[in-house]
N, C-alpha and C positions, 0 to 999 in steps of 0.2 A: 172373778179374778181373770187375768190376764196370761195365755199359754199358748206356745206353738202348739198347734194340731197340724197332723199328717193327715189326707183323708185319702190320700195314696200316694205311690214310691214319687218322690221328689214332687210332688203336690201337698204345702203345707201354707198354713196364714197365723199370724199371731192374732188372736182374736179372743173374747171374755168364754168363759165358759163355767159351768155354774162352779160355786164353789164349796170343795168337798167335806162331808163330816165326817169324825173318827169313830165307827163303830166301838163295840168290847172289844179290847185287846189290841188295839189303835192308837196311833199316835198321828198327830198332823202337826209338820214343819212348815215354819216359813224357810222359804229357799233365799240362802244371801248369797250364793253361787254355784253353779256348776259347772265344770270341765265337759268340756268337748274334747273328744281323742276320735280317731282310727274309726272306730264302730261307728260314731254318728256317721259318716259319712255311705258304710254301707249299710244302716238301717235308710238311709237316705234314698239309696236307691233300693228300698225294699228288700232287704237279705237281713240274716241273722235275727230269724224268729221274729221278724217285725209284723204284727197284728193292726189292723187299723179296726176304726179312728186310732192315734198313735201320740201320746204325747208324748217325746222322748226326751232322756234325759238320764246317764246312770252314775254321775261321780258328782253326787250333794253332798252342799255343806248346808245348813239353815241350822232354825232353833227351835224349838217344842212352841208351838202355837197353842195345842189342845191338847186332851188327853182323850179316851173313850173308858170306860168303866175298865176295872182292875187292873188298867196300868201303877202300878205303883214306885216301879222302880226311875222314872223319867219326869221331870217335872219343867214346869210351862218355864220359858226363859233359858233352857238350858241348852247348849252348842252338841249339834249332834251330825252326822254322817248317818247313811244308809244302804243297807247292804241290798242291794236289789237283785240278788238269784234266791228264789227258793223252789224246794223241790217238792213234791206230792208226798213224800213217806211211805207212800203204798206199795212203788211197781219193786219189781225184783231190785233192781240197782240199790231204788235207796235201803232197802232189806239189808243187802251185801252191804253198807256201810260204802257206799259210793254214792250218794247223790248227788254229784255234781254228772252224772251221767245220766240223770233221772228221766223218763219219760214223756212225762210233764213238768217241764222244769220252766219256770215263769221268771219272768226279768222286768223289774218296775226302769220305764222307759223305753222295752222294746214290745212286752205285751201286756202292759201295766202302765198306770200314768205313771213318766219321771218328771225331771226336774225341772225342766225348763219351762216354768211356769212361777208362777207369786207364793203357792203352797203344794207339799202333797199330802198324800195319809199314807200311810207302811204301818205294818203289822209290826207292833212295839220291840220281836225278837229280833227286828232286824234293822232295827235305831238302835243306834251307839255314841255314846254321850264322847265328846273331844272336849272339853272343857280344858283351857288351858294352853290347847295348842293354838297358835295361830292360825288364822284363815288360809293365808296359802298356803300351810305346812298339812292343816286339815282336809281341804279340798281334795288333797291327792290320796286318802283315803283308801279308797276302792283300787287306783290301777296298784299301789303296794299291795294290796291285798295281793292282785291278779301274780304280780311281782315274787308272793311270801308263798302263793300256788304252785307258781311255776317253780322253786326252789326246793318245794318238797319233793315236784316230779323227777325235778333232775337227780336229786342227792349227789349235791358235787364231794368228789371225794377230797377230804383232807389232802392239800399240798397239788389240787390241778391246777392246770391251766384253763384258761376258760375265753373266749372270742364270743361278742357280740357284736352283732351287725346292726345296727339301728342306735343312732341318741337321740331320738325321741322321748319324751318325759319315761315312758314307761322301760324301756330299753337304760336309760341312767339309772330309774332307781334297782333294775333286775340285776346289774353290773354290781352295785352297793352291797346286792342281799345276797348274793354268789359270792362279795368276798368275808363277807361277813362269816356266811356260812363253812367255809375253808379254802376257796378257790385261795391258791398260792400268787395267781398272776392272772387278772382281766382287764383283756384289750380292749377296745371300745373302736369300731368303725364305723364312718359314716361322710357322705359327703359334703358336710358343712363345718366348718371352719369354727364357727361360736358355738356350734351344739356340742364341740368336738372339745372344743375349751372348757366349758362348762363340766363335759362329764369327768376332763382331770381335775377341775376344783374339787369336784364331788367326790372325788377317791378312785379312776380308774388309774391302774398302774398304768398301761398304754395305749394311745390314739394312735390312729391311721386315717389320714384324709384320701379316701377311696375318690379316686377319678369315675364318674358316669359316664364318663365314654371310653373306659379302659375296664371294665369290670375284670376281664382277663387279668389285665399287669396290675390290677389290685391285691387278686389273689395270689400273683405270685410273690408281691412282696409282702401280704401277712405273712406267708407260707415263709419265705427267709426269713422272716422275727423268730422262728422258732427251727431254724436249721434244718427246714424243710418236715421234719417232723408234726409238725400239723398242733392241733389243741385238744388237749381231751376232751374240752366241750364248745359245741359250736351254738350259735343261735341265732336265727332268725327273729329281728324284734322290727321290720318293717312291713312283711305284708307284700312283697313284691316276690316276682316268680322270681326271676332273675337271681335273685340276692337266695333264695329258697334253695336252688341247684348247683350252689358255690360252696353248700355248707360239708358235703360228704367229702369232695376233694380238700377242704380242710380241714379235716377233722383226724385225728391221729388212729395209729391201732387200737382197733380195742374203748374207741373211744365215743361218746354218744353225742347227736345231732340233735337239734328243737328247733320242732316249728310252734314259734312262738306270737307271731306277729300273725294280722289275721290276712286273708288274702278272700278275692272273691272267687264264688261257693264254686266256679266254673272253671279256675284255673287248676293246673295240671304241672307236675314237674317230672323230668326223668331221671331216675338213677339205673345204677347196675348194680342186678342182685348178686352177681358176681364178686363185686367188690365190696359189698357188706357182707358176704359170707368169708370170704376169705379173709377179711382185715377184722372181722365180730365186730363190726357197728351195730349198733343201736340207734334206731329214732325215734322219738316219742314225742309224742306234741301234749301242749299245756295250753288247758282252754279254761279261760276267766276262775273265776271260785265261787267258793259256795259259803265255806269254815272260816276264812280267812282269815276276816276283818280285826281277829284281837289280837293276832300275829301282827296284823299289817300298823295298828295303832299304837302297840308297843313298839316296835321299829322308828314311827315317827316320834314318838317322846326322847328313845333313846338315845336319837339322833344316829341309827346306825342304818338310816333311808332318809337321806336330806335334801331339798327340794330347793335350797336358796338359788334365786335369779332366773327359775324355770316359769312362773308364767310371764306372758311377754305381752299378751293380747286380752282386754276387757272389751264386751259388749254390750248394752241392752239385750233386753227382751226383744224389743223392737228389731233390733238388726240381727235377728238371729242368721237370718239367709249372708249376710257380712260375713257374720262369725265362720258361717260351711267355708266361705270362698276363703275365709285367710287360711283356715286351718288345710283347707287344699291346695293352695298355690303360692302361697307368702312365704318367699324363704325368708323372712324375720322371723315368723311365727314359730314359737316353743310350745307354749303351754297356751290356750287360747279359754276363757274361762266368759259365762254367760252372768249376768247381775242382773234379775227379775229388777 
């Protein structure tokens, strides 16, 4: 079968490699596509737990190819998604009922074969049948999950306000599940004009098209959307410093800050502990999931995480190295999705 392999950071080839069988308790999908986001790009350059040889790939959609002995609850032909974190069960964390903090915590695609290949095999607890849903709607699977994670972390309170920085796919659907959840008003920023559009089709009460070369007079005019009083929850869903060190000056009293978005493992922001001590901020950051994924697959049936007009870019297998370059510098590009 045909798969990108990494055989290091930003050394990879599309090339046949053998093709995998499902042990006990196994399943093997054929892949009909997978999302590229944010993370491919710094598994790309080697960060974020990435293991070589590397075949990456972590938001599948395919269909049950095989089974391995005693799966019984998934059968061949059937549309399924796959949860690609799992944790050891052994170290203290996952003990405490936390493993998504795990030790050994393993990610099919960053230390594990994923998706961007013609099949994989996952361990059958972590294939979850979408039957029913649409492709594009199913594809987005995993970042809703990451979405239905971060929404636990925050527990927005009934009746907030709430400011995200980033419409990026993942960034629109966290905005959906924040209002879902009780946010009373979420704003949506970002500096692109159709992602911006898009996230009020999708349900944001309010856009801001943030200037990149004013980051300053951006924030000061979220900051007047809200009579200077700021949001009670702020969030980072891009991954840039920059956008990271804007989130405490807007954030209200008493009010909590997310770093949500991922940034590289070497960048650095400054705050003052001064003024989260005196104003009782909070920050807490939300990192991908673990539990998610039936949270995240109810949300897409019930349509209360809706994905219409967010992929924008298909590619081959073949042009995967395409797909990195649109999904990093294409301001068309939305949602940029791989078709073995």
């Amino acid at each position: 079968m045909r798969a990108v392999v990494y055989d290091a950071p930003r050394r990879f080839s599309v090339r046949e490699v053998p093709t995998p069988e499902p042990g006990a308790g196994e399943v093997r999908v054929r892949v009909l596509q997978t999302g590229l986001c944010g993370t491919d790009l710094h598994l790309h350059d080697g960060q974020f737990m990435a293991v070589y040889p590397m075949v990456p790939g972590h938001e599948v959609l395919g269909v049950v190819d095989a089974v391995g002995d005693g799966v019984a609850d998934l059968v061949v032909g059937e549309r399924v998604v796959v949860n690609p974190n799992a944790s050891c069960g052994r170290c203290g964390y996952c003990r405490e009922g936390r493993p998504l903090l795990c030790d050994d915590l393993t990610g099919v695609g960053s230390s594990l074969p994923g998706g961007f290949a013609e099949l994989l095999v996952a361990p059958a607890v972590q294939v979850f049948s979408v039957e029913g849903l649409d492709d594009d709607t199913a594809v987005f699977t995993e970042p809703t999950s990451c979405a239905a994670h971060a929404v636990d972390v925050i527990a927005p309170r009934h009746g907030s306000t709430a400011l995200v920085i980033g419409a990026g796919p993942t960034g629109i659907l966290l905005a959906q599940l924040l209002r879902a959840a009780g946010a009373a008003s979420v704003t949506v920023a970002a500096p692109t004009a159709f992602k911006l559009e898009l996230a009020a089709a999708l349900g944001a009460d309010r856009t801001h098209l943030m200037d990149r070369g004013d980051l300053a007079g951006s924030v000061r005019a979220l900051s007047d959307l809200t009579g200077g009083e700021g949001y009670d929850l702020t969030v980072d869903a891009t991954g840039a410093v920059a956008v990271a060190e804007v989130l405490l000056p807007l954030t209200r009293n008493g009010g909590t800050a997310v770093f949500y978005g991922v940034t590289d493992e070497a960048d650095r922001v400054s705050i003052s502990p001064y003024d989260v001590f005196r104003r009782e901020l909070t920050i807490k950051g939300s990192f991908a999931e673990i539990s998610s994924f039936p949270a995240a697959i109810a949300a897409l049936r019930a349509g209360r995480a809706r994905t219409d007009g967010l992929v924008t870019h298909r590619f081959d297998l073949a042009d995967y190295g395409l797909a990195l370059e649109a999904l990093r510098s294409d301001r068309t590009a939305h949602k940029v999705v791989v078709v073995p």
